[in-house]
C-alpha positions in Angstrom: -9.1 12.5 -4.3 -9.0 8.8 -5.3 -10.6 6.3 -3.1 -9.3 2.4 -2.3 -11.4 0.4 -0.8 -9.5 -2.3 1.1 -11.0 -5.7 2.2 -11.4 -6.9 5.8 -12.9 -10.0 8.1 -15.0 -7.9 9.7 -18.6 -6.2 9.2 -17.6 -3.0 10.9 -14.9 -1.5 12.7 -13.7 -4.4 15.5 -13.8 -3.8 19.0 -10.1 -5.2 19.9 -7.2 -2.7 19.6 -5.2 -5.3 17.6 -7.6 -5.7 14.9 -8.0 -2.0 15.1 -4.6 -1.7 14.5 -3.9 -3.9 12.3 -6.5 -2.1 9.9 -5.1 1.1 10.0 -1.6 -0.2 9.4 -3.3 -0.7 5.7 -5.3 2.7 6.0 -2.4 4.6 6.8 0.1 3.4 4.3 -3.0 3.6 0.8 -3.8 7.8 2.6 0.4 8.3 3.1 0.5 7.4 -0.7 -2.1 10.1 -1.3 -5.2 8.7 -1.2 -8.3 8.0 0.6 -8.9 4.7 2.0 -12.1 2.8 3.1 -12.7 -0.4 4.4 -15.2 -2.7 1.9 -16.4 -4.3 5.1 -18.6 -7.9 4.6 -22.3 -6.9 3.8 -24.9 -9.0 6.0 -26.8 -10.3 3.7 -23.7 -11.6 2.0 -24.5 -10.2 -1.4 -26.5 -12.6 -2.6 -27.0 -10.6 -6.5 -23.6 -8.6 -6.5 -25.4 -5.3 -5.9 -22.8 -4.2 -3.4 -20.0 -5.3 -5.0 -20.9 -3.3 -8.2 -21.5 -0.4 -6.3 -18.2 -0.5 -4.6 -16.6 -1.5 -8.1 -18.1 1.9 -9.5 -17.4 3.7 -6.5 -13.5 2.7 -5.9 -10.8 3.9 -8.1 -8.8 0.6 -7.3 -9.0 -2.1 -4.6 -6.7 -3.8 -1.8 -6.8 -7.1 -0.5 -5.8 -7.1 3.1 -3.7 -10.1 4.9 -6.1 -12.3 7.0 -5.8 -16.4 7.7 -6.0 -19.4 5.6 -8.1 -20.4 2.4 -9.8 -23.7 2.7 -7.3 -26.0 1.2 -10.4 -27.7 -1.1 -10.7 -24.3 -3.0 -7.6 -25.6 -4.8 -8.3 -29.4 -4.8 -6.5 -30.4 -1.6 -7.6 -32.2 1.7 -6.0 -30.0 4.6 -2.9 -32.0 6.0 -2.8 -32.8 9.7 -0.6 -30.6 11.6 -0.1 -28.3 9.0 -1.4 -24.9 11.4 -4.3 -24.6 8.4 -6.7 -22.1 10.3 -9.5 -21.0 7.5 -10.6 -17.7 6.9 -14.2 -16.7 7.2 -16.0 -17.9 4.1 -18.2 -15.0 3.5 -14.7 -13.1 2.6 -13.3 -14.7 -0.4 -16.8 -14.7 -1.2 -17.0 -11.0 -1.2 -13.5 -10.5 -2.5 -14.6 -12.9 -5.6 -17.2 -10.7 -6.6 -15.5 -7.6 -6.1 -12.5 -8.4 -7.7 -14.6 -10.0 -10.7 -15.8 -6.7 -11.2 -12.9 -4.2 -10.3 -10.9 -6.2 -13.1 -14.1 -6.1 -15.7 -14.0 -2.2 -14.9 -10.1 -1.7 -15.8 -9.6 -1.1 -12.0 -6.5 -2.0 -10.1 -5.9 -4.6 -7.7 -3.4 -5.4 -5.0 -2.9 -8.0 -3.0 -1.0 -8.5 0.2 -0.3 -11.3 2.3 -3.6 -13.6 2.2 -4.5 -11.3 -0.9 -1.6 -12.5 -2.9 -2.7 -16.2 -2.2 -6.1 -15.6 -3.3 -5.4 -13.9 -5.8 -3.1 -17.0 -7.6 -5.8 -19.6 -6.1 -9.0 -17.4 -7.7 -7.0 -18.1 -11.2 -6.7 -21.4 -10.3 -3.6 -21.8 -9.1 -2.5 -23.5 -5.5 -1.0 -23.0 -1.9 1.8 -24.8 -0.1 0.0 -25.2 3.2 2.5 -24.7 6.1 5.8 -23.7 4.6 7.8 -25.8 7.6 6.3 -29.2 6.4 6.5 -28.8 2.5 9.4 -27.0 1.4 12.6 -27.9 1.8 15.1 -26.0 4.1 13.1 -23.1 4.0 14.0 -19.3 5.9 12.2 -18.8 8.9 8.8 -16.9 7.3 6.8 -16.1 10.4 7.0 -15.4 14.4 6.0 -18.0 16.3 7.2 -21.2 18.1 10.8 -20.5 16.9 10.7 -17.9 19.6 11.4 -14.9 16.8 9.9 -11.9 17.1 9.8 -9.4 14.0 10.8 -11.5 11.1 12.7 -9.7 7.7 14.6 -10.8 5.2 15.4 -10.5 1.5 13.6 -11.1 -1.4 15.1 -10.9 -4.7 13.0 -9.0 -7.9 13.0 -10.1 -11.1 13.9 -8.2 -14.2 11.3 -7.6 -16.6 8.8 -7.5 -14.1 6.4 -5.1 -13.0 7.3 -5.1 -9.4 10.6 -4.3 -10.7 9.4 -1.6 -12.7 7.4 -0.2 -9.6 10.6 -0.8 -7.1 13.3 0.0 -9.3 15.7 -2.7 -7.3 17.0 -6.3 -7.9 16.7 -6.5 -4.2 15.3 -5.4 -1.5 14.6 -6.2 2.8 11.0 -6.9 4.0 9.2 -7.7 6.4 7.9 -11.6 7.0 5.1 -12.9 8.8 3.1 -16.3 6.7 3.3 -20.2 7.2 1.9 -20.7 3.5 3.1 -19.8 0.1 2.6 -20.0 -3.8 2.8 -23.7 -4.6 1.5 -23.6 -8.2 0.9 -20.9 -10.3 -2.0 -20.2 -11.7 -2.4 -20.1 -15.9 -1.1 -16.8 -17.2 0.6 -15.9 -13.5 4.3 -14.7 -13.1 6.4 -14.6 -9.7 8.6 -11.7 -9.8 9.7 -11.9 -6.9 12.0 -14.7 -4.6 12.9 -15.2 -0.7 16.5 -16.6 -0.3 15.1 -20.1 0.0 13.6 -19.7 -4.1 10.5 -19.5 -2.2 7.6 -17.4 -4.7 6.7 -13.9 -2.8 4.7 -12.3 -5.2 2.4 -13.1 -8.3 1.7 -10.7 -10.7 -0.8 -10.9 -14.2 0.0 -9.1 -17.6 -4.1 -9.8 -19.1 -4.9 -6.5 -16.6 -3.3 -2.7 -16.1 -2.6 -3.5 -12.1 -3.1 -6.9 -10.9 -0.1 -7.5 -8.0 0.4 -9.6 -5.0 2.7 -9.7 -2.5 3.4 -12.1 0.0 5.0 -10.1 2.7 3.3 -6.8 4.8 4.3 -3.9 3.3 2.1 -1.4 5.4 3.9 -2.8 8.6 7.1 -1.1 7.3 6.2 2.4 6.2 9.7 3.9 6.0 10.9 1.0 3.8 11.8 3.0 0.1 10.1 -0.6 -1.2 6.8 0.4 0.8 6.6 3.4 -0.2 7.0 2.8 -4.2 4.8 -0.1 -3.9 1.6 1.9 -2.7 2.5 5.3 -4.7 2.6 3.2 -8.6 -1.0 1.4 -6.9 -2.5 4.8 -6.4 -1.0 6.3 -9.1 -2.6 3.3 -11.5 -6.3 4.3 -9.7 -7.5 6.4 -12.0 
């Protein structure tokens, strides 16, 4: 059976039922597309040589980058604006996922991105973020729960032709599920968006220099009956190996 590893913020397995939760969300959606999943949790001695991220590289038929909070706004040149909700991620991850995606990609191994994943994906090629979607983009959708009093957030987003999200989904348009305050701001070199929210915001980012190399900016294990869901994790385990 082919095996994903999927990266996390944690070490081990978390003590909260939320985070517990939220991991098997991703678990459950790679092993429902026929596959068995693993979490590539952060080593403790952070890796120092890349041993254990070469080992998981030749161990992994493909690899997942989980949703998790925000990269430091001066990995892609910028001071973090005030009042912009910017709450950075644990530093020892992108790290890790740097390494490991360094050498997945080297190896001809697929990668997918979600949420968080899709950002650092397009900032590891050197592209950049919109901070807080509210305070930068103009008359923008409602993207995530929170002071607005919403609860579970969906809408839209629109897939262009010619892509290979479109290829994978097989529709010009489909209904997901929303839950970030940042976004694509500029692409990185040799990066596409193939796919759009109703306010022409950028929800995915995909690159044609490997055989798999996808991110999307909405949840898709959250919504496991969704058609979209399911196509998106059967064509990434179908590209493992």
């Amino acid at each position: 059976m082919k095996r994903i590893g999927i990266t996390f913020s944690h070490r081990a397995w978390p003590d909260d039922e939320d985070n517990q939760r939220r991991i098997r969300f991703y678990m459950n959606a790679v092993e429902a597309a026929g596959a068995e999943a693993e979490p590539m949790w952060l080593p403790d001695d952070g890796d120092p040589d890349g041993e254990a991220a070469e080992r998981a590289a030749r161990d992994f038929d493909g690899m997942l980058v989980s949703g998790g909070a925000d990269l430091p706004p001066s990995f892609y040149g910028e001071e973090t604006m005030p009042n912009a909700g910017v709450t950075i991620i644990n530093l020892e991850r992108p790290a890790w996922e740097a390494a490991l995606l360094k050498r997945f990609l080297e190896r001809g191994k697929p990668a997918l991105g979600i949420c968080y994943g899709c950002q650092f994906f397009n900032v590891w090629r050197g592209g950049s973020l919109l901070q807080d979607i509210p305070t930068q983009w103009t008359e923008p959708i409602i993207h995530a729960p929170g002071a607005s009093g919403h609860g579970n957030i969906r809408h839209t987003v629109r897939i262009l032709p010619d892509t290979h999200l479109h290829r994978i989904v097989g529709e010009e348009e489909i209904e997901v599920v929303s839950s970030h305050h940042q976004a694509i701001a500029r692409l990185a070199e040799g990066a596409q968006t193939s796919a759009f929210a109703p306010d022409r915001l950028a929800e995915s980012v995909e690159f044609s220099d490997a055989p798999f190399f996808l991110g999307v900016q909405w949840p898709p294990e959250r919504d496991p009956e969704n058609p979209g869901t399911q196509r998106q994790f059967a064509a990434f385990v179908a590209a493992c190996g």
